[in-house]
C-alpha positions in Angstrom: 123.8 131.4 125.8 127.0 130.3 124.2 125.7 126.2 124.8 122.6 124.2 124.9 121.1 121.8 127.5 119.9 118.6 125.6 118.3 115.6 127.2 119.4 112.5 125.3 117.0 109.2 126.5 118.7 106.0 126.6 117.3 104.6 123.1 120.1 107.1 121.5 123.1 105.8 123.6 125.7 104.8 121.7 125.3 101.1 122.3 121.6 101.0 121.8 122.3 103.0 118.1 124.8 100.0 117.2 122.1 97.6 118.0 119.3 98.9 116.6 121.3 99.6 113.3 123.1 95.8 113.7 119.0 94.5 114.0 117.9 96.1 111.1 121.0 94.8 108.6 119.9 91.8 110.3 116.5 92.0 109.0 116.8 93.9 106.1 114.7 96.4 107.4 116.3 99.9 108.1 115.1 101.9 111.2 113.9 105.5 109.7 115.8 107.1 112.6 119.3 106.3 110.5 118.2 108.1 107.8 118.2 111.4 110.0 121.5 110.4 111.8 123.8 113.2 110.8 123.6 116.9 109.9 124.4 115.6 106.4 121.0 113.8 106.0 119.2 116.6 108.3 120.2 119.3 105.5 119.2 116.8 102.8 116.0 115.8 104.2 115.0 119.6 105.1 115.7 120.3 101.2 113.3 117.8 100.0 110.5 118.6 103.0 111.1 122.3 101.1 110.2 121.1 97.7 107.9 118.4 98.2 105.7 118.4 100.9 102.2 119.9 100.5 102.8 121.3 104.0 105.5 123.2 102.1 104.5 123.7 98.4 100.5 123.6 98.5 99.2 127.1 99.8 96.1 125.7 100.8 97.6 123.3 103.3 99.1 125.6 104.9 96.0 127.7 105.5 94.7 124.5 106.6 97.4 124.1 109.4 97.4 127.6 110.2 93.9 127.3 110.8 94.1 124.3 112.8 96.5 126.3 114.7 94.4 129.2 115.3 91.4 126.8 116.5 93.4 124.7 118.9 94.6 128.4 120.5 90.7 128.7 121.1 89.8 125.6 122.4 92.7 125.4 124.9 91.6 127.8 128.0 94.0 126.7 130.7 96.4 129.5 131.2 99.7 127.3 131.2 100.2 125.3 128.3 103.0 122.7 127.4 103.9 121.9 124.0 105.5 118.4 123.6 106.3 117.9 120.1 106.9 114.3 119.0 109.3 114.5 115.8 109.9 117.9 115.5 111.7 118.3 112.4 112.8 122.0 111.7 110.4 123.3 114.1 108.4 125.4 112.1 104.4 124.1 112.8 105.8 124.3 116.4 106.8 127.8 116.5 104.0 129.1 114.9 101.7 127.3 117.3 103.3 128.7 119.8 102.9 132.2 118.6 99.6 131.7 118.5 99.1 130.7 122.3 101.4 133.2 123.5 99.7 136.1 122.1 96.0 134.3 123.2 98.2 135.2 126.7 99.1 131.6 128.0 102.0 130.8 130.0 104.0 128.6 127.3 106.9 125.8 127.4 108.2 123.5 124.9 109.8 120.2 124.4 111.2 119.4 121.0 111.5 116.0 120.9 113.0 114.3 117.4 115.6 110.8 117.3 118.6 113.3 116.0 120.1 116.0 117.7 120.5 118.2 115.0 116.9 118.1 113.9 115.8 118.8 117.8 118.7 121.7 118.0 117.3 123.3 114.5 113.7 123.1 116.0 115.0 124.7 119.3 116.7 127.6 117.4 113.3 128.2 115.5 111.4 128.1 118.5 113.5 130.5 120.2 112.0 133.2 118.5 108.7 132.8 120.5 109.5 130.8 124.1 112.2 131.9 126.5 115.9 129.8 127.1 114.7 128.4 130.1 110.8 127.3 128.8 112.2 125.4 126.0 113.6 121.3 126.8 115.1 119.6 123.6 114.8 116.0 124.2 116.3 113.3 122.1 114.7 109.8 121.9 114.1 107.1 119.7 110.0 106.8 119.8 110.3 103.7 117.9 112.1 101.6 120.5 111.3 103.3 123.7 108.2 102.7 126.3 109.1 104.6 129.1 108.6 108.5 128.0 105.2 108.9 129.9 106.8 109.4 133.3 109.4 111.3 131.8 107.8 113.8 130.0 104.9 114.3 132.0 104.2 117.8 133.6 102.0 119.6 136.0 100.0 121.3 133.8 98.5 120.5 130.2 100.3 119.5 127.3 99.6 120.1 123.9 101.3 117.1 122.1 102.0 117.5 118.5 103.1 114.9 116.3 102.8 116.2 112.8 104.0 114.5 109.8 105.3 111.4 111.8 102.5 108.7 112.0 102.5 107.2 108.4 106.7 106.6 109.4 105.1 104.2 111.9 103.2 100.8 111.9 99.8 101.9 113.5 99.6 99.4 116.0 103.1 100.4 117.6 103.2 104.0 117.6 99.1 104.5 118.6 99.7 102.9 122.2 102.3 105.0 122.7 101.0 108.2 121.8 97.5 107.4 123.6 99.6 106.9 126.6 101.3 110.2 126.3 97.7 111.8 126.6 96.1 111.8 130.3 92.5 113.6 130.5 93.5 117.3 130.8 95.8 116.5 127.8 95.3 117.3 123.7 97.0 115.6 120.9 97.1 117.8 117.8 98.6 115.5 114.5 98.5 115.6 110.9 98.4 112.5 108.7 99.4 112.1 105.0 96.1 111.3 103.4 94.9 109.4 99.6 93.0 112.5 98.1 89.5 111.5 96.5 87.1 108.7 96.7 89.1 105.9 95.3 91.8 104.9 98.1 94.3 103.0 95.9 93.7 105.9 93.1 94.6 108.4 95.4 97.6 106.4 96.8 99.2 106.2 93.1 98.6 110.2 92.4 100.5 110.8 95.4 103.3 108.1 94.9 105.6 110.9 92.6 106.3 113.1 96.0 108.5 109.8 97.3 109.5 109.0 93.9 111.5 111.6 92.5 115.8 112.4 92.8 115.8 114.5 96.0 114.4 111.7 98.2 116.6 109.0 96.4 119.4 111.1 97.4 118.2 111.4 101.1 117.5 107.5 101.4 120.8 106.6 99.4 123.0 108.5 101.8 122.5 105.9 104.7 123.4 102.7 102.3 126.4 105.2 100.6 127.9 106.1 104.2 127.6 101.9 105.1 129.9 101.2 102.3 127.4 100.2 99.5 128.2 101.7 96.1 125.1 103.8 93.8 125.8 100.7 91.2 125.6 97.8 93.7 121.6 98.1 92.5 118.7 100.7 92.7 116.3 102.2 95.1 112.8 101.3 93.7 109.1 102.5 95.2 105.7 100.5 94.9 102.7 100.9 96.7 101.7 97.5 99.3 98.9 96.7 101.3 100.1 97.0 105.2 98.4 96.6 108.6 94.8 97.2 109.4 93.3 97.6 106.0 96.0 100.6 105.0 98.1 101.0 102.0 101.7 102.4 101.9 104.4 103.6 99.6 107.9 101.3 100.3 111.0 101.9 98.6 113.4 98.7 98.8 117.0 98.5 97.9 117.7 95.9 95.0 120.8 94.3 94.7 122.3 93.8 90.9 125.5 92.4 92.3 126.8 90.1 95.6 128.1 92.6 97.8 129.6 92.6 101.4 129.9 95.3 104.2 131.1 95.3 107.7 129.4 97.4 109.9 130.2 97.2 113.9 133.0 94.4 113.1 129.8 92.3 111.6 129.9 91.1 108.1 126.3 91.8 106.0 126.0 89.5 102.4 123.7 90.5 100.5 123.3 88.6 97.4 122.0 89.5 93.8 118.1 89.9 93.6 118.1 90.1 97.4 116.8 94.0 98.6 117.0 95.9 101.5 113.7 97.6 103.1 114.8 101.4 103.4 111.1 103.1 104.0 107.9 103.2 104.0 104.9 105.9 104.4 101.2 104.9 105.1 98.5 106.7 104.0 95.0 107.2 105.5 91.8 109.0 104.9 89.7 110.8 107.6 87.8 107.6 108.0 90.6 105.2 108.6 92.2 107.7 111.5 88.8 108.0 113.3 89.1 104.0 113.3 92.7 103.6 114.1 92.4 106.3 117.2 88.9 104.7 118.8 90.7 101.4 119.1 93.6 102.9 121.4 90.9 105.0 123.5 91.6 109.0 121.4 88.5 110.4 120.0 88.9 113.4 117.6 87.6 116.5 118.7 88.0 118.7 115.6 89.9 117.8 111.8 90.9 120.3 109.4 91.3 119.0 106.2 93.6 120.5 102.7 91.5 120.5 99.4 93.3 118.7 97.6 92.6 116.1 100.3 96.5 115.3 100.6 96.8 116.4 104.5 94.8 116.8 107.4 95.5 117.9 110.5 93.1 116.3 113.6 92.8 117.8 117.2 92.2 114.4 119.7 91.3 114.0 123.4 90.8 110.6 124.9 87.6 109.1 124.6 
């Protein structure tokens, strides 16, 4: 087909993008969801994915998904299967899921879900390959700021919701209702989680710390503050690791300011002063023990976990409890 039916949710109306972006200037912290805004940042952000994530780059991790993969095809014995995928990216996990339920013989259908359009229409195009035209529903929504998607992505039969590579983007107590909502009984939630290899937490959080740090992610994360009218020399983009909420660590990367500067975005005028910074990301990370806690309190119980050697991803199948 010459065109594509998307389903853009509220939360990504045009008014409801100015606020959210006029909110976080406001606060000084930036909603992730700009920084995959255009194809400009999708292309940049699908570059560094390439070269630096273990999902990527470490051969072993992705045995380890591929093998969650194959598993999940196992356990799941209904003969119609729905795949919602929750921050699809490029679509690749997805596709090769679904590859591996179609040929156990289900009946397949798939929603990419993802805050930018191009990032759902790249994951639609990949998934192509495997589910027909009219099985496949790309749906863009901002997960962040929306609490109605249960009724509106629920379906007859079982889903399969994926949400892979998205949680550590999210404070755990916000996004964790949400998904466990997403999941009734006949339901499974297959996600992966960035993880702190080895025995020492705050060890393993500093070993990983160069795959944020390095130029192709400074170049993803600068293009949002370049294309709001800062300047590369109105200060630098710097990463530590904090403490964050319920006992997790995270790797932030802040904005500072060397210089007063001034933009207007929307008609409003933002001041930001010397010394001042601007919150531009953060990533938790977790260990097998920590998302076992964090999913019993919001009612998901993991079912099976596959887990990379190098300890740096795992990939969990969940059910509620």
């Amino acid at each position: 087909m010459p065109a594509a039916n998307v389903t853009i949710h509220t939360s990504q109306f045009p008014e409801n993008v100015r606020r959210d972006l006029l909110i976080s200037l406001r606060t000084r912290r930036l909603n992730h969801k700009f920084h995959y805004d255009s194809f400009k940042q999708t292309q940049k952000w699908l570059a560094l994915h390439e070269a630096h994530s273990p999902a990527r780059t470490d051969t072993d991790c992705l045995d380890t998904y591929d093998l969650a993969f194959v598993e999940t095809a196992k356990k799941i014995v209904v003969p119609k299967i729905h795949i919602l995928s929750l921050g699809c990216g490029g679509g690749q996990k997805d596709t090769r899921l679904l590859e591996l339920l179609k040929k156990s013989g289900k009946e397949i259908s798939y929603t990419p879900s993802d805050v930018s359009v191009a990032m759902t229409l790249v994951a639609r195009k990949t998934a192509l390959k495997v589910v027909s035209e009219k099985d496949c529903f790309p749906f863009v929504c901002d997960l962040a700021t929306t609490d109605d998607l249960p009724p509106l992505l629920a379906t007859r039969h079982p889903s399969l919701v994926t949400f892979f590579g998205m949680i550590p983007n999210f404070e755990p107590d916000e996004i964790l209702p949400k998904l466990a909502a997403l999941i009734r009984k006949k339901d499974f939630l297959l996600f992966s989680a960035n993880l702190a290899p080895g025995a020492d937490y705050a060890t393993g959080i500093k070993k990983i710390l160069p795959q944020y740090d390095n130029a192709l992610t400074h170049d993803w994360l600068l293009t949002l503050l370049l294309d709001l009218g800062l300047e590369r020399n109105d200060g630098k983009l710097r990463f530590s690791i904090e403490d964050g909420a319920m006992k997790l660590k995270r790797v932030i990367a802040r904005f500072h300011f060397s210089r007063n500067r001034e933009i207007v975005v929307h008609g409003e005028k933002f001041k930001f002063q010397r010394g001042e910074f601007l919150q531009v990301f953060f990533s938790y990370r977790y260990t097998p023990e920590r998302v076992t806690k964090a999913l019993a309190r919001h009612g998901l119980k993991i079912q099976a976990q596959w887990l990379a050697q190098s300890g740096e991803e795992g990939v969990f199948l969940c059910r509620r409890a």
